[in-house]
C-alpha positions, 0 to 999 in steps of 0.5 A: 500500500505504500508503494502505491501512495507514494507512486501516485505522489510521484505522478502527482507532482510530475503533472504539476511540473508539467502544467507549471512548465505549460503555463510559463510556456504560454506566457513566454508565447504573449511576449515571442511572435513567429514574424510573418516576414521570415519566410522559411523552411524549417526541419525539427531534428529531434533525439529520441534515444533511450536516454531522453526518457530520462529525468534532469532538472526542471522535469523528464527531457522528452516530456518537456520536449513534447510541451515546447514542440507544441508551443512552437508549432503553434506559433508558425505563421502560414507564410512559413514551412516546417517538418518534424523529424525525430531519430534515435536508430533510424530517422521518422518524419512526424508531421509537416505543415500540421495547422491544427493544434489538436493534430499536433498534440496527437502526434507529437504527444505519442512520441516516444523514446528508443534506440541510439542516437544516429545522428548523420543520418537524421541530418542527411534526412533532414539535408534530403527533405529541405533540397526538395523545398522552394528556392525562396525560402531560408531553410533551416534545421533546428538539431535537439539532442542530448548525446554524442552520435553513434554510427557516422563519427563526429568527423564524418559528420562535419565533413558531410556538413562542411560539404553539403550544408554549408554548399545548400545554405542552410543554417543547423541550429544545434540544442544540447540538452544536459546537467551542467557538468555532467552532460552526454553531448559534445559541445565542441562537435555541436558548436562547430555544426552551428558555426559552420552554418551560421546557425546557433549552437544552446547549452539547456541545463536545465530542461524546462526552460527548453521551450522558451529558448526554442521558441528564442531562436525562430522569433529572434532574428538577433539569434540568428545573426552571424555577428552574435555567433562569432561573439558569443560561440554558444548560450548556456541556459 
């Protein structure tokens, strides 16, 4: 019997750290407006490896991240285009283009974590999606993760990005989820895929201020700007 109290504690409080996450999520969306003059094409790569069911401070990362995809989403005028993509063993497309938000919640609440965390082919998914888009429009990829790739090493990758991506012009910005101090991605491989592209490259300690700042990047265009990036290399949040 007291097994079962105290498992309903625990979820309990894990639904009011959601809904408390929700709501500050709700009134970071009143202050950030996606602008309807940036016309671009955008490819949510996100990592859904074993490791991301996992707790660290501010709640339990694929939790958040499902509340702070949604809140985005949300937000995106029609003017614009995006596709989510999640990896882990092998790379999904999610959704593209979705309006509704209560198919957004449908889809991307069913998300769930698996596998390792192949990371070259998600990004070459992702490279493969956004040749096949308009001319007109900036295409961008926004990589969340929170550990190093397996399969194509580190060096495989960026020469794939250096030769590739940088060629189609199209910014990676790069999200690294993880403890201060104690976290499983690169920061150096991480940051040099963002800079690379002209992109951002975020440290997020802790989680739940994960929807602000990905809300940050698309509605910010001072994020974006190559002179922040050679200025400050990388944000920790």
């Amino acid at each position: 019997m007291n097994k079962i109290v105290k498992t309903n504690k625990s979820k309990s409080l894990k639904q009011k750290s959601i809904r408390s996450i929700s709501n500050k999520l709700q009134s970071v969306s009143l202050k950030h407006k996606i602008p309807a003059n940036i016309y671009e094409e955008v490819v949510f790569l996100l990592d859904v490896s074993a490791s991301m069911g996992e707790e660290m401070t501010g709640g339990m990362k694929l939790d958040i991240l499902k509340k702070a995809m949604i809140e985005v989403l949300t937000l995106y005028s029609k003017s614009s285009k995006f596709e989510v993509m999640s990896f882990s063993h092998s790379t999904n497309t999610l959704l593209k283009n979705m309006r509704s938000e209560n198919d957004l919640k449908e889809v991307i609440n069913n998300i769930q974590t698996i596998g390792a965390t192949y990371m070259g082919i998600a990004i070459k998914s992702a490279h493969d999606s956004l040749k096949r888009g308009s001319d007109k429009l900036k295409k961008r990829i926004v990589l969340v993760t929170d550990g190093e790739p397996n399969g194509d090493s580190p060096n495989m990758i960026l020469e794939y990005v250096g030769n590739q991506i940088v060629r189609d012009k199209i910014t990676i910005d790069c999200v690294g989820i993880g403890e201060k101090g104690g976290y499983s991605y690169d920061p150096d491989f991480l940051s040099k895929i963002a800079i690379m592209t002209g992109g951002m490259f975020l440290e997020v300690n802790d989680i739940s201020k994960l929807g602000e700042q990905l809300i940050s990047i698309s509605s910010d265009k001072k994020l974006l700007s190559n002179d922040n990036i050679k200025q400050t290399g990388c944000i920790i949040l």
